[in-house]
C-alpha positions in Angstrom: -12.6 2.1 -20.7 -10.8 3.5 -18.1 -12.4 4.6 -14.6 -11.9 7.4 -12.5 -8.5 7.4 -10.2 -8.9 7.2 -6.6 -7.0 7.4 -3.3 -6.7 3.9 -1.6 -7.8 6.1 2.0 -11.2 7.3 -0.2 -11.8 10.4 -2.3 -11.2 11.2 -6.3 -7.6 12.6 -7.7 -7.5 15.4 -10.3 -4.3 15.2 -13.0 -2.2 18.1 -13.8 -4.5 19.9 -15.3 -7.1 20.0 -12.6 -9.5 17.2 -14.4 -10.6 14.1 -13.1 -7.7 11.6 -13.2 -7.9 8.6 -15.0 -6.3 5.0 -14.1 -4.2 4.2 -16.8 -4.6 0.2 -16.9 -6.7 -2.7 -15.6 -3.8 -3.4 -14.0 -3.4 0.0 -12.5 -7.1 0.0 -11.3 -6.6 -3.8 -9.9 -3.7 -2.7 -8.1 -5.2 0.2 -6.3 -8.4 -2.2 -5.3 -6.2 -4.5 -3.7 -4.7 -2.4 -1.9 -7.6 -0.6 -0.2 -8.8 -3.9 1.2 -5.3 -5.3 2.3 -4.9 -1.6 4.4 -9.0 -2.0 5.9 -10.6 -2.8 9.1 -12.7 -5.8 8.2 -15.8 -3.5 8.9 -14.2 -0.9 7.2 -17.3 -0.3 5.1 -20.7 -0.7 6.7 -22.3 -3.3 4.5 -19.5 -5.2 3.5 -16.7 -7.1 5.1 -14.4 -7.0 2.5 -11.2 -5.6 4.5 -8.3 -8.4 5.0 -7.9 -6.6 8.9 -4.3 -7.4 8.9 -3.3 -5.1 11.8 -5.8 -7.1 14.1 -3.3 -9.9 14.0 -1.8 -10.8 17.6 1.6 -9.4 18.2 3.4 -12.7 18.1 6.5 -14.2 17.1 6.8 -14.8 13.6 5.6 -18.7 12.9 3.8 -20.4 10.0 0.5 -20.1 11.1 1.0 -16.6 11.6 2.0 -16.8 7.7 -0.9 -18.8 7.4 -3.4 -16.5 9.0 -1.6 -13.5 6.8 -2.5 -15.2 3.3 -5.8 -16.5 4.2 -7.2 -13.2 5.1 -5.7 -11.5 2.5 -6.8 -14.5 -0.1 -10.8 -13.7 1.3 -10.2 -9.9 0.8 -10.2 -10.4 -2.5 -11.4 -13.2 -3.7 -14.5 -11.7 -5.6 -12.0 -9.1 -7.3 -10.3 -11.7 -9.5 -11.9 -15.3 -10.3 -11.0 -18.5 -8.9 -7.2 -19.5 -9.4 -6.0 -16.2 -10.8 -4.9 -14.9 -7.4 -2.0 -15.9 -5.4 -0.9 -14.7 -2.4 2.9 -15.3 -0.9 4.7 -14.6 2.2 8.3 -14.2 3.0 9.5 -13.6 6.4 12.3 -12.0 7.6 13.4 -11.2 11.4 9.7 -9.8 13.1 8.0 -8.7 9.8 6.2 -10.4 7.2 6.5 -9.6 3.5 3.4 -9.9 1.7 3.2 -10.2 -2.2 0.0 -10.9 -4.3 -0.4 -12.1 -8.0 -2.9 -12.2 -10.1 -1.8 -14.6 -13.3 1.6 -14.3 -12.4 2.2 -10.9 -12.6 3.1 -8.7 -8.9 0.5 -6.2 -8.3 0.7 -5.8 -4.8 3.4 -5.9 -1.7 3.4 -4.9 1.8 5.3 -5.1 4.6 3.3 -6.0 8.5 5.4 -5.9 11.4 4.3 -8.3 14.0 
């Protein structure tokens, strides 16, 4: 069934014709969740801290555990969206930004770009 489409910065979305938009996939809706938490303040909701608070990250040159601290915060962001394993989370750098890319199962649902 699908669920009601929202805006990764909060609020609902209407279609074309003024209704409530629906996601179209699991995939779709997946997509969209993991993206609201990569983009959040780690307190970004009062009672949770389910943000991955990657613009907190020290302005630094570019080294691996820069990479490191990148993919483990995002990892803990979501780890209670998908089970154990599904989720993988990449980085690729190039010059002073890091390329960020998440799978779940193999498939690309997410990428970002943080300049550091």
């Amino acid at each position: 069934m699908p669920d009601l489409a929202w805006m990764s910065n909060g609020g609902s979305l209407l279609d074309g014709s003024g209704d409530w938009a629906l996601t179209g996939s699991v995939w779709e809706e997946l997509s969209t969740m993991i993206a609201t938490r990569l983009k959040a303040d780690l307190d970004a909701w009062q009672l949770y801290r389910i943000g991955a608070d990657l613009d907190k990250l020290p302005a630094q040159t570019v080294a691996p555990e820069l990479e490191s601290a990148v993919q483990q915060q995002a990892m803990q962001s979501i780890s209670d969206l998908v089970p154990s394993g599904m989720a993988q989370v990449k980085t690729l750098t190039q010059g002073s930004e890091i390329m960020l890319f998440v799978y779940i199962n193999g498939q690309l649902v997410y990428t970002t770009t943080l300049s550091v």
